[in-house]
N, C-alpha and C positions, 0 to 999 in steps of 0.2 A: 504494500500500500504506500502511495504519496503520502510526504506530510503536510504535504501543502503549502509551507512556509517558504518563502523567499531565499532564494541564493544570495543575494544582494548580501555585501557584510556587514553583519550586525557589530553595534559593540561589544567587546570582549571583557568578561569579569570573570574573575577568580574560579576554577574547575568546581568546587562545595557551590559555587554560588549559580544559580539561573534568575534572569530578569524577564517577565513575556508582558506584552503591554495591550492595554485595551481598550477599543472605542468603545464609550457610549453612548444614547439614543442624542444625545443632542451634539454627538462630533469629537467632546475633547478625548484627548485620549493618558492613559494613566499607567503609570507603570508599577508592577509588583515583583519585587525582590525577597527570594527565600531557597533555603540551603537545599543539599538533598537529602538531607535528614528529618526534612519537616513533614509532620505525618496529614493524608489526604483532610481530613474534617479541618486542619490547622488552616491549610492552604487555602480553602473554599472560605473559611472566614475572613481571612487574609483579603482575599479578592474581592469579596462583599464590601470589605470594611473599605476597603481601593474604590471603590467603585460608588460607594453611598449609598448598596442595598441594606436593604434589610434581611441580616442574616437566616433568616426561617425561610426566605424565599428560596424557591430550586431555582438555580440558576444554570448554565452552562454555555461552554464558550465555543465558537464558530472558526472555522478559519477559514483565511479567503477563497479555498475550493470548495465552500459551501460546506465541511465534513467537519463534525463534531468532536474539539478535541478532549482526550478524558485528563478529568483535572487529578494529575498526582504529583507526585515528585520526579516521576522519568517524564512529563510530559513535556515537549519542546518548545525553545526558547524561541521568540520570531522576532523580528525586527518594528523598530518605529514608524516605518513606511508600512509595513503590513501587521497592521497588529488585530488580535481577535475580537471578532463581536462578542460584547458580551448579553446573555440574553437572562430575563429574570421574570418569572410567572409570579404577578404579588398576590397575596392570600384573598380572594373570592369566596365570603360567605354562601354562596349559592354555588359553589365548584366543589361537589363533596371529592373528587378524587385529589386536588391539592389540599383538602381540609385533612382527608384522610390522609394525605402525606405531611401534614405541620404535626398532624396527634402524634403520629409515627415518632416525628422525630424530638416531640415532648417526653413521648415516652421514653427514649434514648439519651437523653440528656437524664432524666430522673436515675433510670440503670447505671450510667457511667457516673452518678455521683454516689448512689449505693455500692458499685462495683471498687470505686477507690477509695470509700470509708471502710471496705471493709478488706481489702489490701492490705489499708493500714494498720486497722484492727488485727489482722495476722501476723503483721512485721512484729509488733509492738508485743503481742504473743510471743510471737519465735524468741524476739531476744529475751524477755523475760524466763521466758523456760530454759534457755541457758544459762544466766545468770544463775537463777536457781539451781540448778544441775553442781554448779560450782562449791556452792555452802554443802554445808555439814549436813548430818542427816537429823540433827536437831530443829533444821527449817522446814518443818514437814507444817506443823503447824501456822508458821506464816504462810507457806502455800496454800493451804487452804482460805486462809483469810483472804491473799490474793483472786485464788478463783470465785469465792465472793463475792469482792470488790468490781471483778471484772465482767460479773453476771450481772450485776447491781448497774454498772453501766451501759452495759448492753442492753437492758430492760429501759432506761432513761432515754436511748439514742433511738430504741425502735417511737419510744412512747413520743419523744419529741416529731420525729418524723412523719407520723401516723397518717397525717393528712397528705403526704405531700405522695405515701404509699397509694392512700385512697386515689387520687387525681389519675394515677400512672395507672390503676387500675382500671377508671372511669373511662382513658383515654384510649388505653390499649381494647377495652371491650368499645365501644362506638366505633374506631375505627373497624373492626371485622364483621360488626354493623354492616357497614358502608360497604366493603370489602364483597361480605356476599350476594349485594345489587350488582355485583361485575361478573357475574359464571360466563352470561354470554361474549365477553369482548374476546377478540381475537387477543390471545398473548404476543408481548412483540417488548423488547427492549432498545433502546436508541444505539444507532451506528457509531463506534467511537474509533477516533482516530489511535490507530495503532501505529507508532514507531518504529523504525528498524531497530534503536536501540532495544524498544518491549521485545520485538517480534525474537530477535535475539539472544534476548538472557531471560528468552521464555523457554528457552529447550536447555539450560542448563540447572544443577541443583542449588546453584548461592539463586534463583530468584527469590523476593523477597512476597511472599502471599500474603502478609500482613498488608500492604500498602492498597490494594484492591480492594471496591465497594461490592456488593453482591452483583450488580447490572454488569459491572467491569469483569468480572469474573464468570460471567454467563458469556459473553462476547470472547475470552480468551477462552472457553471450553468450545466454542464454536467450530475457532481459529484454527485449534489444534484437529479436529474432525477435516476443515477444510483445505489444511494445509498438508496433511497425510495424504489427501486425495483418497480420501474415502466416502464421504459426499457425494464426487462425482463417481467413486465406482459402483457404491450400492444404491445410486440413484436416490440419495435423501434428500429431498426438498428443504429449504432453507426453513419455509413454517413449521413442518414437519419439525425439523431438528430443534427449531425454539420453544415449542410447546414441548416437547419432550425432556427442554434441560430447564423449563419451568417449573415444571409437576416434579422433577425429580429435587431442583431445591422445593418445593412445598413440603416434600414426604423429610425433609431432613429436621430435626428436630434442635430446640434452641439450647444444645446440652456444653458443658463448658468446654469440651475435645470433642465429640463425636458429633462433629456440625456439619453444615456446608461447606464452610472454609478447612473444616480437615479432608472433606472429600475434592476439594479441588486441588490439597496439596499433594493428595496422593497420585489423581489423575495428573498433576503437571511435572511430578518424579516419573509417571510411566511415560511419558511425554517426554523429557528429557533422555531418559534411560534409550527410547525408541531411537534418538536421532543421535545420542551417543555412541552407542553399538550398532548403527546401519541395520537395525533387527530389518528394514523392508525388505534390508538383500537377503535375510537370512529366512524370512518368513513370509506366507502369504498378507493378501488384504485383511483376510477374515481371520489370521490370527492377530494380526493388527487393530483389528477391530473388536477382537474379545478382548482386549489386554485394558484398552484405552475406557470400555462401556464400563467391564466388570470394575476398574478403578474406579470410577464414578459413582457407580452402585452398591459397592461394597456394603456400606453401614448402613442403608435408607431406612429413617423410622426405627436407630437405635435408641431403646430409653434412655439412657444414661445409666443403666444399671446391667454390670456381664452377667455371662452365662453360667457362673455360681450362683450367683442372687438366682436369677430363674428360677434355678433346679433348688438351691434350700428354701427357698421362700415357694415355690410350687408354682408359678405363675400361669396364666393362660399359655402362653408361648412352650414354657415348659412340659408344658401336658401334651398342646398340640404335636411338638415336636419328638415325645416320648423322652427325654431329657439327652437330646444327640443336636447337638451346635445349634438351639432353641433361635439365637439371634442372628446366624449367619443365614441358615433356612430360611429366618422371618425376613431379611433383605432379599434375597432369591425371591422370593414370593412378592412382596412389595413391586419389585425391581419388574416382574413379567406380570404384572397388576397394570402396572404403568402402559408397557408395551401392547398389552389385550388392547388399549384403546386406538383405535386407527387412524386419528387423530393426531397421539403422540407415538405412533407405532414408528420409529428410524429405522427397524429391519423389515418393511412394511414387503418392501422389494425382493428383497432373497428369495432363492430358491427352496424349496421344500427342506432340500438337503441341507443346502448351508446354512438355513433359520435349527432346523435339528441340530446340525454341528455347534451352531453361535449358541443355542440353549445351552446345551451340556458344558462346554466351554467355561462358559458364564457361572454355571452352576460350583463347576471342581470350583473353579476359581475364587470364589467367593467364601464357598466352605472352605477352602486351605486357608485365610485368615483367620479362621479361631485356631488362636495359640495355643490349646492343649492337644494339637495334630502337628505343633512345631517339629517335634524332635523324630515323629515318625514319617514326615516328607524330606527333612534335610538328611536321614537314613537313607533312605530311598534315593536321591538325586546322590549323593555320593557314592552308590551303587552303582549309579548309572553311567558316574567319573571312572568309576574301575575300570568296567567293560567297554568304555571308549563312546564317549556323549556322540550321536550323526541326530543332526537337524533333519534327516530324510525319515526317522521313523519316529511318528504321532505318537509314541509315549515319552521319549526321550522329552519331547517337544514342550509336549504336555505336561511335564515336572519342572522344566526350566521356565515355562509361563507361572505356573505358582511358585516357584522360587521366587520370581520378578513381581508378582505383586504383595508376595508377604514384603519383600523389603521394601519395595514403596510406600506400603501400610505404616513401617515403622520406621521410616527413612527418615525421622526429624532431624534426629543429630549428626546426619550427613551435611545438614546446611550451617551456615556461619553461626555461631553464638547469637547473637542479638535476636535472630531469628528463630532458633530452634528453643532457645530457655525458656520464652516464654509458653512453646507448648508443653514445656516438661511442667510448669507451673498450673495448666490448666487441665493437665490429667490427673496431677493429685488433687484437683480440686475435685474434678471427677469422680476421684476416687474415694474422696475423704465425705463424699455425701453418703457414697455406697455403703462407706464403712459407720458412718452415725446413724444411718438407717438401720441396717444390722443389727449393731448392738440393743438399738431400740423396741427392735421386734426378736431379738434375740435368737437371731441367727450366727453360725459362723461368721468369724471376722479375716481374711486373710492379715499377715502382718506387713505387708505391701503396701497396706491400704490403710491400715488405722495411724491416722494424725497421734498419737502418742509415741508409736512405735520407727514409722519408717522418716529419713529429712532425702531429700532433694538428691544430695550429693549421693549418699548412697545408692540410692534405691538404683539411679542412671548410670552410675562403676557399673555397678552389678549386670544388669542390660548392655550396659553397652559390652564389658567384656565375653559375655557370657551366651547372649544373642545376636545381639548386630554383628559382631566382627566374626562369629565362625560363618553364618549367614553368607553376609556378600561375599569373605573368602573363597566357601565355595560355589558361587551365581560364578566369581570374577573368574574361576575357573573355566570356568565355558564362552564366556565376558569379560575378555583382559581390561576393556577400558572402565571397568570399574573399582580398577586397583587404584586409581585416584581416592575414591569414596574409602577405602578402609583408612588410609591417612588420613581423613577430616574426621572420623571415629575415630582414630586415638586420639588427637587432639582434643577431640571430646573429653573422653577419660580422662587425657590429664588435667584440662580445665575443673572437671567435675572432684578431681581427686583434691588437687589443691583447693580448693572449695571446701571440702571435707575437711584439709588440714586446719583449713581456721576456723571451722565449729570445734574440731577436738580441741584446737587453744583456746580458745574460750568455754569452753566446759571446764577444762583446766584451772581459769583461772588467771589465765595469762591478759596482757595488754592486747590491745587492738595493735597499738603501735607495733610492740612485738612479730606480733601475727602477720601486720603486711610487711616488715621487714624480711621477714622468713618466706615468703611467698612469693617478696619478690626477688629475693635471692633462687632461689628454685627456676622463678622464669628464666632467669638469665643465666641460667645450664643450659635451657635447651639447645 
């Protein structure tokens, strides 16, 4: 794709830095300067505030080839001679679809100020409970006072809050209100200007999926369909394909890891891995095409609770499934739920045979992510290393595609720090619900999972040493160009280890000072 912007040369600022400038409806034109570190919601404020909209308004910006460009941090810088329209829908009492998008995004702000109270509330935890850790075993009794103290608050901040819960409550129920006068509109999201720089550190693993809004993320899953040339070979019509990765973010549920945004990180790992390893040379359309769906589909309509919970807690799923991969089945299911509709059918086209192929496919595939079958498929695929891996025979095949999407599934700590910590942060959160739920109905607890027992650093040594890296070692075996990825997994480890060393110094007792002293003597061996 063009970007549309001007050859002409622009002024030159500092690499961290991009300037893009913008007309408004009456001509002048204004410029906004900001790093690439600044996150999308920052930027659109930024640009509002430039501009003298009113930040709740959607706005978006045009460039002179009439095409849409997405407002992020990779988006492109243009010049003062051509700079982007900026366009802004203001709030219309009588426009319930932008009413429904100002509620939306009330209720979003309401979330991200409970979300970072209680962040903070956990920081403020963690250190204390180390602290603690430190004293004698005479401080048992101030602990308690503390936990007290800290329930005593917590009851004050929800009670203070209460109303501002109710609103976010008020807000979020009206708008699905409004939401279900819309079944009949055609689903459709705006064309966004894709750059070569996106187009291209869209097929490697440092991209950065935090910086993506959900529309922006439906148009790069698009991308990658269109840009495989699978589209054009299975004959899938562009509405086709939009209703299908509509419905498929509707089925995903707002859980703190098992979201939208994890299932587009795993499709843009297999997406990556795809153009990494030339798999087209090595593979048909249609196994190209299992690799890329099943990615996508993997978790659809996961509760936030695994397939322990299920089976001790009994659940529907549980029953259904006779207690055999309760949650990977229920995505299979969801996943050809979706497809039944002709509508959102993408394999609409296939042949009798290759829609049977693409089911089952889809199926192994999806069931090899439940990780209590980890250790009995990497058995298997290193059997397969013995007797000599041939891409010509469909079982070989068919083990090194589930080898490829368990490590996509769990590919976080492949990508840079910044990126990857904070999902490590939102699967214990995950998990730290599973495990208060539990105890509360007084089920099994794994020790993984309960907030008393497992911190951060550990839990991801563990994993990474123990799964990730024998993992890829043996995928990179059959996939040498993924011998990159197990070096940014140790660097994992050792980030995660050193991490670890400064909670044991502070359990200890030791200084802060102390502690990055000695850590950052450690860096500087490597």
């Amino acid at each position: 794709m063009g970007s549309g912007v001007s050859k002409k040369k622009c002024r030159v600022f500092p690499e961290e830095f991009k300037v893009i400038y913008l007309v408004q409806k009456d001509g002048e034109v204004v410029s906004v300067m900001f790093s690439n570190n600044i996150s999308t919601s920052d930027l659109k404020e930024n640009i509002a505030n430039a501009a003298g909209i009113n930040r709740w308004n959607r706005i978006r910006l045009v460039s002179a080839g009439g095409v849409i460009v997405s407002i992020s941090p990779t988006m492109p810088a243009n010049c003062q001679s051509e700079p982007y329209t900026i366009e802004s829908e203001e709030i219309d009492a009588g426009d319930t679809r932008v009413f429904s998008e100002v509620l939306d995004r009330v209720g979003e702000e309401f979330s991200r100020v409970f979300q970072v109270k209680e962040f903070s509330s956990k920081f403020d935890r963690r250190l204390t409970h180390l602290e603690r850790m430190a004293e004698s075993e005479s401080s048992r009794t101030g602990i308690l006072e503390t936990h007290q103290k800290e329930l005593i608050e917590l009851k004050e901040y929800l009670t203070s809050h209460k109303e501002e819960l109710e609103v976010a409550k008020r807000t979020r129920r009206l708008s699905e209100v409004i939401n279900k006068g819309k079944k009949n509109h055609l689903p459709t999201y705006p064309k966004y200007l894709l750059t070569e720089e996106t187009i291209q550190h869209l097929k490697t693993p440092t991209f950065n999926i935090w910086q993506w809004e959900p529309n922006e993320m439906l148009v790069l899953l698009e991308h990658m369909y269109q840009e495989l040339g699978l589209m054009d070979h299975f004959n899938i019509g562009q509405l086709t394909m939009r209703r299908w990765l509509l419905k498929v973010q509707d089925n995903y549920r707002n859980n703190p890891f098992h979201n939208f945004r994890h299932c587009f990180s795993v499709a843009q790992m297999m997406y990556g891995i795809v153009n990494l390893c030339h798999l087209q040379s090595k593979m048909s359309h249609l196994d190209i095409l299992d690799l890329l769906t099943s990615a996508i589909c993997h978790d659809l309509d996961h509760p936030g609770y695994n397939n322990s919970y299920q089976i001790n807690a009994r659940t529907e799923l549980a029953i259904r499934y006779n207690d055999i991969s309760p949650l990977e089945n229920h995505h299979c299911a969801v996943a050809f739920r979706i497809l039944s509709n002709q509508e959102s059918n993408i394999l609409q086209n296939l042949s009798k045979e290759d829609f049977k192929t693409c089911r089952q496919d889809m199926i192994t595939l999806i069931l090899a992510t439940d990780m209590t079958k980890h250790s009995e498929i990497l058995a298997q695929f290193d059997s397969c290393i013995v007797t000599g891996f041939d891409f010509s025979k469909e079982e070989h095949k068919t083990l090194l595609k589930m080898m490829l999407i368990k490590c996509c599934d769990i590919s976080n700590e492949v990508r840079p720090t910044e990126v990857s910590e904070p999902w490590a942060d939102c699967l214990l959160e995950e998990y730290f619900m599973q495990s208060d739920r539990e105890k509360s109905e007084g089920l099994p607890v794994a020790p993984f999972m309960d907030r008393e027992k497992v911190t951060k650093s550990a839990s991801q040594i563990g994993f990474i040493k123990f799964v990730l890296v024998p993992l890829f070692e043996a995928t990179s075996k059959v996939l040498p160009q993924l011998s990159a990825m197990i070096d940014s997994l140790k660097e994992s480890q050792q980030y995660y280890e050193q991490l670890k060393l400064m909670e044991d110094m502070l359990k200890e007792g030791k200084s802060l000072d102390s502690t990055t002293k000695k850590i950052s003597s450690l860096s500087s061996l490597k």
